[in-house]
Residue, then its C-alpha position, 0 to 999 in steps of 0.5 A: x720499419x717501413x709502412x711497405x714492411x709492416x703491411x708484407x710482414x701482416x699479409x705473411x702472417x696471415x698467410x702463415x695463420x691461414x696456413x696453420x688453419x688447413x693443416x690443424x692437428x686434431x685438439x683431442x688427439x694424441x702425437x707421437x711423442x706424447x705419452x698416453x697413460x689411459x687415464x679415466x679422470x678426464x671424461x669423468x670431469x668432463x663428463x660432470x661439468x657439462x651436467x654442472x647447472x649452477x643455477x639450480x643451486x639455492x641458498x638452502x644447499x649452500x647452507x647445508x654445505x656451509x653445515x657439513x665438515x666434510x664437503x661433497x662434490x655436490x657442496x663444492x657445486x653449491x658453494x661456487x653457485x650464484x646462491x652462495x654469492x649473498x652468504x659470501x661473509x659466513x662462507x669466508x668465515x667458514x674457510x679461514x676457520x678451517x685454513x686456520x684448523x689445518x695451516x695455523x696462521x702460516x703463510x708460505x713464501x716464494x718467488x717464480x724465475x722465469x729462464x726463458x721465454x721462448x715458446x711453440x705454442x700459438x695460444x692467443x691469449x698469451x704474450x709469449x706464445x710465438x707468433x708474438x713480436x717480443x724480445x726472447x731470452x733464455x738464461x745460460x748456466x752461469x746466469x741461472x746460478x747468478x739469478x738464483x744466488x740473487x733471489x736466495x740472499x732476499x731469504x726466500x728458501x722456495x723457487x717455482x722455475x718457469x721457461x715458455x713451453x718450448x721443447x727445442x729451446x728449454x729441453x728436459x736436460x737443461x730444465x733438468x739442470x736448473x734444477x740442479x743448480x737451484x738445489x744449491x740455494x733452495x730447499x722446495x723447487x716447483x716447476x711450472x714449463x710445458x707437459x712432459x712424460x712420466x719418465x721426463x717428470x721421473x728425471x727432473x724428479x732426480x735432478x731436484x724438483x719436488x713438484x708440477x704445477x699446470x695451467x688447464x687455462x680452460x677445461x671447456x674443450x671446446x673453447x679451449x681448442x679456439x684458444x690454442x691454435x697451434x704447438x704441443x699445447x694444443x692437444x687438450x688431454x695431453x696437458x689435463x694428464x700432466x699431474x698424474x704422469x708427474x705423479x707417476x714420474x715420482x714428483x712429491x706435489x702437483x698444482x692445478x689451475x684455470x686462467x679465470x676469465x678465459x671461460x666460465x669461471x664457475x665450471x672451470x675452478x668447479x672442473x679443476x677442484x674436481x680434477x684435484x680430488x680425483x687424483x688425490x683419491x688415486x694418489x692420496x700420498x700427493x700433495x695438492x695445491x691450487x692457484x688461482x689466477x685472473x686473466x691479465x693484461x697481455x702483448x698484443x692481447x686484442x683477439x679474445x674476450x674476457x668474462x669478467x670475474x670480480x673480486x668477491x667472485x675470486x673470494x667465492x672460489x678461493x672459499x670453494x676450494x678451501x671447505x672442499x679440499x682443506x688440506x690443499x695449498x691455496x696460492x695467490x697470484x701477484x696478478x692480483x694487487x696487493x690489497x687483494x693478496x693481503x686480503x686471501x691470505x687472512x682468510x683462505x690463501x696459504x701461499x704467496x709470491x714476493x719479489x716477482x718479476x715475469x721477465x726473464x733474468x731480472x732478479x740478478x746481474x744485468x742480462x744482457x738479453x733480457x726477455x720480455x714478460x709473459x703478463x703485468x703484475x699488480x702486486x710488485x712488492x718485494x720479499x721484505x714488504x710483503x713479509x712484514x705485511x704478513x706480520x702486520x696482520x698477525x700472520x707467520x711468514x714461513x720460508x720452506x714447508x719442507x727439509x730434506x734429512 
């Protein structure tokens, strides 16, 4: 490309960004084809994280949490305060006692595939968001049974099904069919693609998917409306909803995170167990999982600035959510390294990926088009490393929590 080409292509997106600018979509405001199911959880959650002063916390309540063996929202505030931060040690050891309580030495085993990567969003933090010049892909059919009958002969018997969140490309009906194709191999089909109506979730459900994890990646609306710029995912409580109308739609387990780093970690893993408990209280048959991820290193990632959140700061929250909420599924991401990961899931973590690759179509023959990748990972293991890494600290790798009769 030209000097002359490169400077016309960065005053057409400026063009392009100021355009979009003028002519923002209000973040808290419902389109016209989003289904708004008139939910309370969101102000309530809101509503307690702006009077959430984790500061005013001492050891004295964190130790009266650590004490409890059933945990309020009030000990789940204290538990990811900075008091806790110096009982970090009795706070881990309370966690893997009531991980080991719930769970045994169990350990959940699966892999993500990503289909496609194409994606109408303008989130600046992301590497597949659209204004992002990276090669895009999207499997067909016939590459999505080569990919999954790949990904089946290592063993594993749960696949979590990613596309970028785009509508047009990765429709309902071809996610739908993934599905299908992936029932052939797999005994748990988790999805992880853009928010969807209740009747949407209700046929994926029908094409066999069990359940919806989703990225808040910040429950500040505020911030998060700086964040996302343009597309469906800039409407904030469009996405927060997203578990409850999978619920509603009929999926066995939904998943709930915050991209850590993005705002202030302790309100946003405080704002997504509060979320969780919500709904498990409404729908106390749903199954409840976190992850619980670190922002990483990006394509063209040079417009935001990440608050740092450190590893023993991770461990506080991966804690917090296990004392609050023990019988939840806690997973570690592969943007974590492999000391890390091992680490987790001694101590609180239930769930682990393996063989993981954020590319599309690289877990099977060679595409021909292969897409770029969403973020770098840290821990690149395969499924036989990290399966004996689990036995070598005593742990039972286990390859599906679930079989269909």
């Amino acid at each position: 490309m030209s000097a002359e080409n490169h400077v016309n292509e960065s005053i057409l997106s400026d063009e392009i960004r100021e355009h979009q600018r003028k002519n923002r979509i209000d973040h808290m405001t419902y389109l016209p084809d989003m289904e708004d199911i008139g939910s309370e959880v969101m102000d309530k959650v809101i509503s307690e994280v702006k009077g959430y002063d984790y500061d005013s916390y001492t050891e004295a309540d964190v130790r009266r949490a650590l004490a409890r063996d059933n945990r309020s929202l009030e000990d789940f505030k204290a538990l990811l305060s900075p008091a806790a931060m110096p009982l970090l040690e009795e706070i881990a050891q309370a966690a893997q006692a009531e991980t080991r309580k719930h769970f045994g030495n169990s350990v959940a085993m699966f892999t993500p595939a990503y289909i496609a990567n194409y994606c109408e969003n303008y989130c600046i933090y992301c590497g597949f968001n659209c204004h992002n010049r990276i090669k895009r892909a999207q499997l067909d059919e016939a590459e999505i049974e080569r990919e999954f009958a790949a990904i089946a002969k290592t063993g594993l018997q749960e696949i979590l099904i990613l596309t970028g969140e785009s509508r047009k490309k990765s429709t309902v009906e071809y996610i739908g069919r993934a599905c299908q194709i992936a029932r052939k191999y797999f005994r748990v089909i988790g999805l992880e693609v853009y928010p969807m109506n209740s009747d949407e979730y209700a046929y994926l459900q029908k094409c066999g998917a069990d359940y919806v994890t989703v990225f808040q990646e910040t429950y500040n609306s505020d911030k998060y409306e700086t964040l996302h710029l343009a597309g469906h995912k800039r409407i904030f409580p469009y996405r927060f909803n997203a578990q409850q109308r999978a619920l509603m739609g009929g999926m066995r387990g939904v998943g709930f995170a915050a991209l850590l780093g993005l705002d202030d970690f302790r309100k946003d893993a405080f704002a997504t167990g509060m979320h969780a408990w919500l709904l498990q209280k409404k729908y106390p048959h749903g199954e409840i999982a976190f992850s619980c991820p670190r922002l990483r290193p990006i394509i063209n990632n040079d417009r935001i600035n990440p608050m740092d959140v450190h590893e023993a700061q991770l461990l506080q929250v991966v804690c917090a959510y296990r004392l609050f909420m023990p019988f939840a599924s806690i997973t570690i991401s592969s943007r974590e390294c492999a000391r890390v990961r091992d680490n987790l899931v001694q101590i609180a973590a239930t769930k682990i990926s393996a063989g993981v690759s954020t590319g599309i179509g690289e877990h099977g023959e060679e595409v021909a088009d292969k897409g770029d990748e969403q973020f770098e990972i840290s821990d690149g293991r395969s499924v036989d490393e990290v399966y004996h890494a689990l036995e070598a600290n005593h742990l039972q790798p286990v390859m599906a929590e679930y079989i269909y009769v």
